[in-house]
N, C-alpha and C positions, 0 to 999 in steps of 0.2 A: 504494500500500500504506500503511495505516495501523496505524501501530506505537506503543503505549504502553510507556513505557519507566519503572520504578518502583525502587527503592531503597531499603536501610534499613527493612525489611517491621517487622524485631525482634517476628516473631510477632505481630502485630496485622496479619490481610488484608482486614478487615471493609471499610475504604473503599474498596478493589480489587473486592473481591466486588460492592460495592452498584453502582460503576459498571461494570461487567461484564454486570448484570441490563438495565441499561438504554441500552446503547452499546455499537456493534457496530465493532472494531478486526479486525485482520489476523495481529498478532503479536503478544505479551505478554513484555519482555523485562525478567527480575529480576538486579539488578546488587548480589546478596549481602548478606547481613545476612539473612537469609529467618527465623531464630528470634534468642533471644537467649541464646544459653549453651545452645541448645539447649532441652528436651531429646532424648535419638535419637527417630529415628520422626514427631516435630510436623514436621521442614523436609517430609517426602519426604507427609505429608498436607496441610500445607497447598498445595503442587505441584499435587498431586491437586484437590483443591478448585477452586483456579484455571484448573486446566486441563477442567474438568468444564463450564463454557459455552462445550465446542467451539471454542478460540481455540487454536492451537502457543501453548505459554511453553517460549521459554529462558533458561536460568538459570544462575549462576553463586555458587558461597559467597563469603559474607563473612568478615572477622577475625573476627566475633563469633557465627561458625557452628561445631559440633564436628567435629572431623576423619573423624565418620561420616557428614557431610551431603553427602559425594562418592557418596558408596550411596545414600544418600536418593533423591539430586536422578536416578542412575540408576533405582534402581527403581522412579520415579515415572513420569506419564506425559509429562514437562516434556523436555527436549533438555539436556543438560549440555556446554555451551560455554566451560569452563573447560579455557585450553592448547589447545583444539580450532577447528574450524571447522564452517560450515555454509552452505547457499548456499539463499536463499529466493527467489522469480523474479527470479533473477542477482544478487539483491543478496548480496556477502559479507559475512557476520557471524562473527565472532572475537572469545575473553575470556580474561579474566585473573580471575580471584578472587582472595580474601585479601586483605592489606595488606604494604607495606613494613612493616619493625620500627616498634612505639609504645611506648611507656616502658610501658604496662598489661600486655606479656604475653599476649594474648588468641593463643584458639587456633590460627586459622591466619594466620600471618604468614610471611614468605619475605624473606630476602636480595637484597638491589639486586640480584646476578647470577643469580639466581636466576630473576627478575622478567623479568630483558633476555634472557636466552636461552630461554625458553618464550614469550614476549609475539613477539617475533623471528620465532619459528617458527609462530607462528599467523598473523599478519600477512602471513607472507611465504607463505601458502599461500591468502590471498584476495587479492595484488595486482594479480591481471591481469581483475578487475572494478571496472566502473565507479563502483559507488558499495557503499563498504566501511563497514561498524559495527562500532567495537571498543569491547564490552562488560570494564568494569574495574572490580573496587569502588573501588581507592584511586585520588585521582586524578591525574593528573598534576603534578608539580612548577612551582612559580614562576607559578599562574593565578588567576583569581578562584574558582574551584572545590576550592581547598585552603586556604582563609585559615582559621588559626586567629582567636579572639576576640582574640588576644594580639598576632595582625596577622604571626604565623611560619607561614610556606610547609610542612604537612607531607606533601605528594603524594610521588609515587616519582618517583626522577630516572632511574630506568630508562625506567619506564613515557613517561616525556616525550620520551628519548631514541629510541624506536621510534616514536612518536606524528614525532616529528620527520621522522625516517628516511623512513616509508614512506607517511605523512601521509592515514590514512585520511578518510572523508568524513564521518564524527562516530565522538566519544568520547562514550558514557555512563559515567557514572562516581555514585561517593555517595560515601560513608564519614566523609567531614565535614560533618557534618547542621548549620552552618552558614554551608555556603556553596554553598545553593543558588544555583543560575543560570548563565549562557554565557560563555565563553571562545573563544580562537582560537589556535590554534597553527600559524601560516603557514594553508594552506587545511584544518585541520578545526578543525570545530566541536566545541567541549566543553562538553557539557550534562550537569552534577549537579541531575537533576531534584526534590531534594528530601529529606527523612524522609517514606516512604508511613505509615510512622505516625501524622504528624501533618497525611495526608491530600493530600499533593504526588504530581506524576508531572509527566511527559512525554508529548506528543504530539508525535510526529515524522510527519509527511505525506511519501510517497516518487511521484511520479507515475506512472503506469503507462506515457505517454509514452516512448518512450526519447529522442524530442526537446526534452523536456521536467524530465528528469530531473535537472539541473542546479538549479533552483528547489526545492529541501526545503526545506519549514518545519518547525519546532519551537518547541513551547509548551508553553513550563512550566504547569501548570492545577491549582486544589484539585478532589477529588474529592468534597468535603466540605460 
């Protein structure tokens, strides 16, 4: 199975769109930020959009989506994998949207406990599959995947603490659009594939194999 995994859209899907015409994936999975401030209506069309070259997208909002983009991403034709789960040929997949607290304010943000007891309960309803994806905006605490430019860690220390626990087989994550690239937390993989903005994603390769399924690659790629 071949899974694009994209991030930080901030309403610009035009690079998504262009390699969508011309590359044929399995799964299209959006890890929040999908507008910028909104406004209502743009998350749950561009969804639409995306999901229109017959590919499943699921999706999850960002801190910098408006608290109607929970409707949106339902009334679209996308899967809303936020707090929830989903199971694609036996692979589980599970998310979290929003962000831990930022000094900005932005709309959907949630409390460290808040974060551990809905992240918990998604997690622990895909554990008895072999190979698990936990889609998150914000990203885990203390990686290469949350360095501020100022060199301070600001990923969720909830999020890290389930990611520890139940140690699915990759994290995708965004929300710090400078710090793309891979990490490790015991055995999974943490991939902040980017700002799709300015034209990044993920390619995650899953084998069809089941004796095989242990070897996942993932590549960070411009679309651009």
């Amino acid at each position: 199975m071949k899974i694009l995994a994209v991030t930080d859209i901030h309403g610009n899907f035009r690079p998504l769109i262009e390699y969508l015409k011309n590359n044929q994936v399995d799964l299209v999975i959006l890890a929040g930020d999908i507008t910028h401030f909104g406004p209502e209506k743009l998350g749950e069309d561009i969804l639409n959009e995306i999901s229109s070259y017959d590919v499943p997208v699921m999706a999850i909002p960002g801190n910098c989506d408006l608290e109607s983009i929970h409707k949106e991403i339902e009334s679209s034709r996308a899967v809303n994998i936020h707090a929830r789960s989903w199971v694609v040929k036996d692979v589980g997949i599970c998310g979290f949207g929003g962000s831990n607290p930022t000094p900005f304010n932005t709309p959907l943000e949630f409390e460290e406990v808040e974060i551990y007891d809905e992240a918990k309960n998604a997690l622990e309803s895909i554990k008895d599959h072999k190979i698990t994806i936990f889609v998150t905006h914000a990203p885990p605490h203390g990686t290469k995947t949350d360095l501020l430019p100022s060199g301070e860690h600001a990923g969720s220390t909830s999020l890290r603490q389930v990611i520890e626990k139940y140690q699915p087989t990759i994290n995708i994550c965004g929300h710090i659009h400078e710090s793309r690239g891979t990490d490790r937390i015991g055995q999974t993989m943490v991939v902040n594939p980017g700002k799709m903005d300015e034209g990044y994603a993920c390619l995650i390769n899953i084998p069809e194999d089941d004796e095989k399924k242990d070897s996942i690659e993932t590549e960070i790629i411009e679309l651009t």
